[in-house]
PABA-746335 format. One record per atom (N, C-alpha, C, CB): chain; x, y, z; residue number from 1. Coordinates in nm, 3 decimals, m for minus. Glycine has a CB too. Example, Ala and Ser with C-alpha at 12.3 -4.5 7.8 and 13.67 -1.06 7.14 Angstrom:
2
{node 'A' {1.319 m0.569 0.780} 1} {node 'A' {1.230 m0.450 0.780} 1} {node 'A' {1.320 m0.330 0.780} 1} {node 'A' {1.131 m0.447 0.905} 1} {node 'A' {1.285 m0.225 0.708} 2} {node 'A' {1.367 m0.106 0.714} 2} {node 'A' {1.290 0.003 0.787} 2} {node 'A' {1.408 m0.060 0.572} 2} 
This chain:
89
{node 'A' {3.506 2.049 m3.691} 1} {node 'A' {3.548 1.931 m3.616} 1} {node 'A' {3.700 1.929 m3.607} 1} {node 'A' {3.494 1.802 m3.684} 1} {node 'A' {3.763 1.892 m3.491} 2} {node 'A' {3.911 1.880 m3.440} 2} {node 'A' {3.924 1.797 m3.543} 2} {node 'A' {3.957 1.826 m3.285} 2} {node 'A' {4.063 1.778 m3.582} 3} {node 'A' {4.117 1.700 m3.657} 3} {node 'A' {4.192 1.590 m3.575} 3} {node 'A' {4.192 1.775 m3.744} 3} {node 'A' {4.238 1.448 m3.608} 4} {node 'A' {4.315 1.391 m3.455} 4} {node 'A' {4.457 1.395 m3.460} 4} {node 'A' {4.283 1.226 m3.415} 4} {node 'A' {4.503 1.450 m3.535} 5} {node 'A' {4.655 1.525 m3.539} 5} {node 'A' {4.643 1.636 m3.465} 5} {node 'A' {4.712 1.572 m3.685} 5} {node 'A' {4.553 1.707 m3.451} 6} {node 'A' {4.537 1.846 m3.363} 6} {node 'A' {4.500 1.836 m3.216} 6} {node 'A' {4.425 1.935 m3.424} 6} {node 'A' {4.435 1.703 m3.204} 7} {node 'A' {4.350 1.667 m3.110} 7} {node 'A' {4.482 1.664 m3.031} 7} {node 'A' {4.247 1.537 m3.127} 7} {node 'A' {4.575 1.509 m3.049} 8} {node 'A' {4.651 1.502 m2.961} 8} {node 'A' {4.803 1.619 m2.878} 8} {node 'A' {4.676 1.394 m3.015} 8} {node 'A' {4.751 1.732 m2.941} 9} {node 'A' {4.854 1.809 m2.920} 9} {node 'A' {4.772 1.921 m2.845} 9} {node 'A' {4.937 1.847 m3.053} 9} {node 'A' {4.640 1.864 m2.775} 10} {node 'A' {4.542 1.993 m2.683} 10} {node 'A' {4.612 1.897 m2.495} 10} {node 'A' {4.255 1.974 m2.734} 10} {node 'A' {4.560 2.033 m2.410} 11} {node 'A' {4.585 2.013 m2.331} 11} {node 'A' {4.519 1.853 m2.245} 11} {node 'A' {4.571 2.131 m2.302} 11} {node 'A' {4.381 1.902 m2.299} 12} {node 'A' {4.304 1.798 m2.208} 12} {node 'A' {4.313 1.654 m2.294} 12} {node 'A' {4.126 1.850 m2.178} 12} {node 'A' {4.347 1.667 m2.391} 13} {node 'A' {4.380 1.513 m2.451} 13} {node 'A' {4.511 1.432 m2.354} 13} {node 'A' {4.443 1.533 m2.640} 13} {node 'A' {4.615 1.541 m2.328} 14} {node 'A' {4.746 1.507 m2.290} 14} {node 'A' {4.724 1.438 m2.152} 14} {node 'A' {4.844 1.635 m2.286} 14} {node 'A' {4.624 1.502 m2.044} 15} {node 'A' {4.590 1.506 m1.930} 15} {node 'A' {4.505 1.407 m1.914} 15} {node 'A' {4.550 1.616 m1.896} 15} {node 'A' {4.421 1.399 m1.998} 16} {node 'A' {4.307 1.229 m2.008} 16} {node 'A' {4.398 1.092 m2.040} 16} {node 'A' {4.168 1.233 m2.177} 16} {node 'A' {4.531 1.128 m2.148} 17} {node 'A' {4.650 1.022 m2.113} 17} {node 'A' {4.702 0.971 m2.049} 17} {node 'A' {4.719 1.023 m2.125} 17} {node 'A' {4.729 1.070 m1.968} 18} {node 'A' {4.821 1.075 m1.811} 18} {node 'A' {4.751 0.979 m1.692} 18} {node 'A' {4.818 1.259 m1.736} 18} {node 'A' {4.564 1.026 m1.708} 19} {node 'A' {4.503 0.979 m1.612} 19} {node 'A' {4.483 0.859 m1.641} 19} {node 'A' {4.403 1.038 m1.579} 19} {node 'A' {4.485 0.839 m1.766} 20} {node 'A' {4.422 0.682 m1.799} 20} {node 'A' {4.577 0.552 m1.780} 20} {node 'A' {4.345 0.686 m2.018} 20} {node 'A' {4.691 0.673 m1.764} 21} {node 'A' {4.831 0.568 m1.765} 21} {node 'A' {4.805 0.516 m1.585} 21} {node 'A' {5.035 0.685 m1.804} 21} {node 'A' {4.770 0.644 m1.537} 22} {node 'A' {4.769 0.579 m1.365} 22} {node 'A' {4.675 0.509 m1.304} 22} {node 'A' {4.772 0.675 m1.265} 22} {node 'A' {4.563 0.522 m1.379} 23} {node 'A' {4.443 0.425 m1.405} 23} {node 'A' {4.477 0.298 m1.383} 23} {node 'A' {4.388 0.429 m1.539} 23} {node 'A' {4.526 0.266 m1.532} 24} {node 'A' {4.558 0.154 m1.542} 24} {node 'A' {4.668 0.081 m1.432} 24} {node 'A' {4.592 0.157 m1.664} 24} {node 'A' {4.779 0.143 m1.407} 25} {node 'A' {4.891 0.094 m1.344} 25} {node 'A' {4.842 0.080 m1.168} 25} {node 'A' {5.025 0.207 m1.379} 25} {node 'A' {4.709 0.193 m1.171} 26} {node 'A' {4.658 0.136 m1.024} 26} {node 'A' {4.613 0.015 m0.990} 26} {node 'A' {4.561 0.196 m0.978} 26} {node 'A' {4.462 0.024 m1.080} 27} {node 'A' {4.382 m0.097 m1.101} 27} {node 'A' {4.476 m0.218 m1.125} 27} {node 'A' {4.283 m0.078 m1.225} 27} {node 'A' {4.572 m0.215 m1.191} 28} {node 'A' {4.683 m0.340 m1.243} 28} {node 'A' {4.689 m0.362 m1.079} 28} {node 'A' {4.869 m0.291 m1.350} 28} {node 'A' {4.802 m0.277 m1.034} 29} {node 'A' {4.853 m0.338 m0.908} 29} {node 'A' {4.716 m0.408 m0.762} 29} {node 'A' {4.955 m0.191 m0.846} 29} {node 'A' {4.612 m0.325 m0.796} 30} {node 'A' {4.530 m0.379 m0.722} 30} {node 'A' {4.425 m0.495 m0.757} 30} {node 'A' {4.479 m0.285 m0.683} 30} {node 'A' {4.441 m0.543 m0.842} 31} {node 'A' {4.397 m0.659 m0.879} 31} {node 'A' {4.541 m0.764 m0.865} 31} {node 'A' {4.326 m0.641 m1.033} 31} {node 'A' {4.633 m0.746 m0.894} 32} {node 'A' {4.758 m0.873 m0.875} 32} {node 'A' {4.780 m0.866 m0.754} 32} {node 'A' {4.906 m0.862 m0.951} 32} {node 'A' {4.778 m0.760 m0.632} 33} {node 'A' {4.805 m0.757 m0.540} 33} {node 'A' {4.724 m0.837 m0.384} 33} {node 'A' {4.818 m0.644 m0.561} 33} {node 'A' {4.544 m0.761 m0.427} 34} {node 'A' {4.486 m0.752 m0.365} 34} {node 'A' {4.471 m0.588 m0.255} 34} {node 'A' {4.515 m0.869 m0.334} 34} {node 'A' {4.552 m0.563 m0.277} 35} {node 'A' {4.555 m0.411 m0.221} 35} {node 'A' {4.453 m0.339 m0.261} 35} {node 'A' {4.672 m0.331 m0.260} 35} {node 'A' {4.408 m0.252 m0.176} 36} {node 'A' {4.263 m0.170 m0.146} 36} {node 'A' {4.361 m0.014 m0.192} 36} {node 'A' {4.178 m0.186 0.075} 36} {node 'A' {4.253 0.083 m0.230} 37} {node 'A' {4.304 0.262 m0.209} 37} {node 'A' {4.402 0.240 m0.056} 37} {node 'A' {4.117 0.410 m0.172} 37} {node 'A' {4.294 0.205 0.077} 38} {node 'A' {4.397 0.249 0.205} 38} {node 'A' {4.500 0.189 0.198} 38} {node 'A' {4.357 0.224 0.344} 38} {node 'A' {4.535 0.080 0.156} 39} {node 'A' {4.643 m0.031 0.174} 39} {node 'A' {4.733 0.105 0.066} 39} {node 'A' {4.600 m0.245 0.100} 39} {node 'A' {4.740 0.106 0.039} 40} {node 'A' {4.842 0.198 m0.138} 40} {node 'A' {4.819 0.368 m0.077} 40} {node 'A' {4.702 0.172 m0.385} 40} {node 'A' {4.714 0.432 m0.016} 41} {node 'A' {4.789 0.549 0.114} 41} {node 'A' {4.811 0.521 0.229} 41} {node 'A' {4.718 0.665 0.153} 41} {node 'A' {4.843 0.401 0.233} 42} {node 'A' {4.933 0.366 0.381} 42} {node 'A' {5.035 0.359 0.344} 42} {node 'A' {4.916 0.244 0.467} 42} {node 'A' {5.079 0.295 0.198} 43} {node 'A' {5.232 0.215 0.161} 43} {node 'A' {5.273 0.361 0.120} 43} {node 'A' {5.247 0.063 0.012} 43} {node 'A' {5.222 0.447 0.074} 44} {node 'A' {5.278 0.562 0.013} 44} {node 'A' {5.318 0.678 0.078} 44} {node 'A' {5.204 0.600 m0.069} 44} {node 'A' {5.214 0.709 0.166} 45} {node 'A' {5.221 0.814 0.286} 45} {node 'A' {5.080 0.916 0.186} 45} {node 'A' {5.434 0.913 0.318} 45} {node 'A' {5.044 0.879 0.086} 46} {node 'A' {4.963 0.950 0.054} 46} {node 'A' {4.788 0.952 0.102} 46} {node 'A' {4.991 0.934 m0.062} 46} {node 'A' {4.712 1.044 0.086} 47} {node 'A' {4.552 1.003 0.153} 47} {node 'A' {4.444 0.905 0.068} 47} {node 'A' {4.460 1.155 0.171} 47} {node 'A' {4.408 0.881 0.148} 48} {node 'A' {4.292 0.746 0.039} 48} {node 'A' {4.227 0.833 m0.032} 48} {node 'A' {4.149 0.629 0.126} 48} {node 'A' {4.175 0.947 m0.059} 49} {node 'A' {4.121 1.068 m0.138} 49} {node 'A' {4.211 1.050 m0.284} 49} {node 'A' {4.152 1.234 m0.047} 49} {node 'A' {4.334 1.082 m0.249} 50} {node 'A' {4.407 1.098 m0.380} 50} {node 'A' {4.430 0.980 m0.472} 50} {node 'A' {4.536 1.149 m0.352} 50} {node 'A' {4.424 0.852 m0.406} 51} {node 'A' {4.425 0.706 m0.468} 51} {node 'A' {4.319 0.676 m0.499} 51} {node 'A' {4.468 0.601 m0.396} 51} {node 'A' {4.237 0.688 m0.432} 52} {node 'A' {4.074 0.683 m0.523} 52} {node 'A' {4.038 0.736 m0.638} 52} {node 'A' {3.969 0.742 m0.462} 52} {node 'A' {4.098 0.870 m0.642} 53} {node 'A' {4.089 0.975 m0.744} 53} {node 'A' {4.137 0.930 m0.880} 53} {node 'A' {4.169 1.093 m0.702} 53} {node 'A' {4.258 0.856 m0.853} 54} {node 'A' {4.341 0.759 m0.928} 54} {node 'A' {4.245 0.693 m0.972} 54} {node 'A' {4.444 0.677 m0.859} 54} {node 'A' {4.201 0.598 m0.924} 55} {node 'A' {4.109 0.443 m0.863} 55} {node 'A' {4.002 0.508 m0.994} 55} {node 'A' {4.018 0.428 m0.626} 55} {node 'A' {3.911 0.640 m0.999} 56} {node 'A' {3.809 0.651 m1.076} 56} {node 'A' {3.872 0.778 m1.218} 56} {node 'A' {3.669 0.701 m0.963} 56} {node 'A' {4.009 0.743 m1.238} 57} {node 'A' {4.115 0.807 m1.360} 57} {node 'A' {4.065 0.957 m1.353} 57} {node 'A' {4.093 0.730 m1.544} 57} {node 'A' {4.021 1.004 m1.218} 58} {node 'A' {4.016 1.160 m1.177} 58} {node 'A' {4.178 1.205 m1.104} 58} {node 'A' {3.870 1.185 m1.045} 58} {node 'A' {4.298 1.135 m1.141} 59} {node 'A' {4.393 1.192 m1.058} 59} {node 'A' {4.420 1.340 m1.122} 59} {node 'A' {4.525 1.096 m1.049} 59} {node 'A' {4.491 1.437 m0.986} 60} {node 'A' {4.427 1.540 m1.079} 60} {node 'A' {4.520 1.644 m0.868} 60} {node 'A' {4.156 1.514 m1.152} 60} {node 'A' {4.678 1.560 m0.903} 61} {node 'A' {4.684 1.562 m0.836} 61} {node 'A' {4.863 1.654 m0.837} 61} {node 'A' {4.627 1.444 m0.798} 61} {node 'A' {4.960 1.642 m0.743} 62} {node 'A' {5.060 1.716 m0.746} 62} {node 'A' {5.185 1.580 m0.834} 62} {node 'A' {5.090 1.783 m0.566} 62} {node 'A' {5.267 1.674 m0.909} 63} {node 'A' {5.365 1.620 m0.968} 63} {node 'A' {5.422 1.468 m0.833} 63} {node 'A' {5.484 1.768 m1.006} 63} {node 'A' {5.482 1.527 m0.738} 64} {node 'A' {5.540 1.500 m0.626} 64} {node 'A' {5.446 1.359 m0.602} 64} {node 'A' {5.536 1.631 m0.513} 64} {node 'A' {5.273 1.325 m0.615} 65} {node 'A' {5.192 1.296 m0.589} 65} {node 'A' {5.216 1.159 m0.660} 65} {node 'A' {5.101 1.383 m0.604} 65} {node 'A' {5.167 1.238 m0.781} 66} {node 'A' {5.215 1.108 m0.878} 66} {node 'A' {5.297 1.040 m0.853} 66} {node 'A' {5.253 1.124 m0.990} 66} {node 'A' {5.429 1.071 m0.835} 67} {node 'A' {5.546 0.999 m0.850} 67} {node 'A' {5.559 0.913 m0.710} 67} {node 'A' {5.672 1.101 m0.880} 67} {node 'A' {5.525 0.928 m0.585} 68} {node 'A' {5.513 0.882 m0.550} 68} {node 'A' {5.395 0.760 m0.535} 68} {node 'A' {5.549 0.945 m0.517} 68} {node 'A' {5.250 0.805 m0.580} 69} {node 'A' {5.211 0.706 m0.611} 69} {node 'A' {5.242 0.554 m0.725} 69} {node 'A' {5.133 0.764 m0.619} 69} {node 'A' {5.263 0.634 m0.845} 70} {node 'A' {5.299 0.542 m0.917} 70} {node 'A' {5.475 0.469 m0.854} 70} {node 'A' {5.288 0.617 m1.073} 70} {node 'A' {5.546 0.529 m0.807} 71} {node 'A' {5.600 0.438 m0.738} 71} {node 'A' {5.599 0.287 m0.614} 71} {node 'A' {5.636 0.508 m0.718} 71} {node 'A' {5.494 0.390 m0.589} 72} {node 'A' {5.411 0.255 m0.496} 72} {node 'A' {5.329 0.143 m0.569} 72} {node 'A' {5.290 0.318 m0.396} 72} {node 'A' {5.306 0.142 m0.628} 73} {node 'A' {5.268 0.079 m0.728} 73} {node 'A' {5.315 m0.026 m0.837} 73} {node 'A' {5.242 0.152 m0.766} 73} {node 'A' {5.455 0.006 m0.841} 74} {node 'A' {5.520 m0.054 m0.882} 74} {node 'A' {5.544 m0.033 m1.028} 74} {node 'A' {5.487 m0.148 m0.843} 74} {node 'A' {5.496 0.069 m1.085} 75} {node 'A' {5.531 0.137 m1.183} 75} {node 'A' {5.577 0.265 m1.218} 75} {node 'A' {5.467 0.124 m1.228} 75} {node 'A' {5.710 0.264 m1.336} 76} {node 'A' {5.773 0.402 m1.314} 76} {node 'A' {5.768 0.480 m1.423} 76} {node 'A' {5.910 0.399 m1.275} 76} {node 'A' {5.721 0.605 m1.404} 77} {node 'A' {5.682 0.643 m1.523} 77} {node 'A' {5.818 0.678 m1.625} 77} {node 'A' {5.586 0.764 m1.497} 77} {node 'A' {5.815 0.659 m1.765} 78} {node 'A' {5.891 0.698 m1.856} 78} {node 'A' {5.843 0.833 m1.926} 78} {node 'A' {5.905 0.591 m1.939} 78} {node 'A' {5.875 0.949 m1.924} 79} {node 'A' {5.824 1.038 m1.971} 79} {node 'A' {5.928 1.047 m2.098} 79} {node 'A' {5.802 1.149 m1.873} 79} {node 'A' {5.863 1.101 m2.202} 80} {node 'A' {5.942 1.165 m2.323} 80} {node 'A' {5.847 1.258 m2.382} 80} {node 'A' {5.993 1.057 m2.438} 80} {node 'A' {5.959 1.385 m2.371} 81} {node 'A' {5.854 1.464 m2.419} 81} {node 'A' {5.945 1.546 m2.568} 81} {node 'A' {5.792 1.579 m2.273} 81} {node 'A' {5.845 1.586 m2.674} 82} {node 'A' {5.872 1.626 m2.826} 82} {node 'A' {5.861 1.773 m2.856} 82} {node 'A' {5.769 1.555 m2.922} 82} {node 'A' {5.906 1.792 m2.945} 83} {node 'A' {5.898 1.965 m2.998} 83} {node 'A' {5.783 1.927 m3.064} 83} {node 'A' {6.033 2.050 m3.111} 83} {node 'A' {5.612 1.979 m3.118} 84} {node 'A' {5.513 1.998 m3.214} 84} {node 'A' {5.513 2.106 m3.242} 84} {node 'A' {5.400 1.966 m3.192} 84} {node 'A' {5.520 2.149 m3.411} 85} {node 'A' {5.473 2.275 m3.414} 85} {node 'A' {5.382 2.261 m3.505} 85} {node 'A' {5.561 2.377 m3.437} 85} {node 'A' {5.263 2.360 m3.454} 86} {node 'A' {5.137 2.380 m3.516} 86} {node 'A' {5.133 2.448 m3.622} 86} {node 'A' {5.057 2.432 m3.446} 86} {node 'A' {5.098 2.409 m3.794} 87} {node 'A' {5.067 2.457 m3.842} 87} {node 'A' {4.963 2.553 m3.918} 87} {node 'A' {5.100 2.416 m3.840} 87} {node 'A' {4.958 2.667 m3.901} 88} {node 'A' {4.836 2.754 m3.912} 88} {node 'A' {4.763 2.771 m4.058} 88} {node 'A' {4.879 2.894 m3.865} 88} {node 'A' {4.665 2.718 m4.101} 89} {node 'A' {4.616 2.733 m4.238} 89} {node 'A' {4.602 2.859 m4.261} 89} {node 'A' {4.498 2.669 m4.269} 89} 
């Protein structure tokens, strides 16, 4: 069994983070807003495909993508990223 010190330092843990940050910051804006997926790839220039994708925390999409979505949105991402090093038993 993974350990959860090990866990959070795998790829797909990092990537299920990511999705669940734009998740949230979608669903947020579209509930305070009232804004639909099309309404948010109209404001963005992006396709209702990729905001949906968002919409069901499948984004899974281009750097460029993100950032512009979550800009539309009204949230900006803060990234910080750390040195881990793995210790080998």
């Amino acid at each position: 069994m993974i350990k959860n010190k090990d866990l959070v330092l795998t790829p797909e843990y990092i990537k299920t983070r990511i999705q669940i940050d734009i998740y949230n910051a979608v669903k947020t804006h579209m509930t305070d807003t009232g804004n639909g997926a099309n309404d948010i790839a109209k404001n963005t220039g992006l396709n209702t495909k990729t905001v949906k994708d968002a919409e069901r925390c499948n984004f899974n999409g281009t750097l460029d993508e993100m950032v512009k979505l979550l800009v539309g949105v009204g949230a900006f991402p803060m990234l910080a990223f750390g040195v881990y090093t793995r210790k080998e038993n």
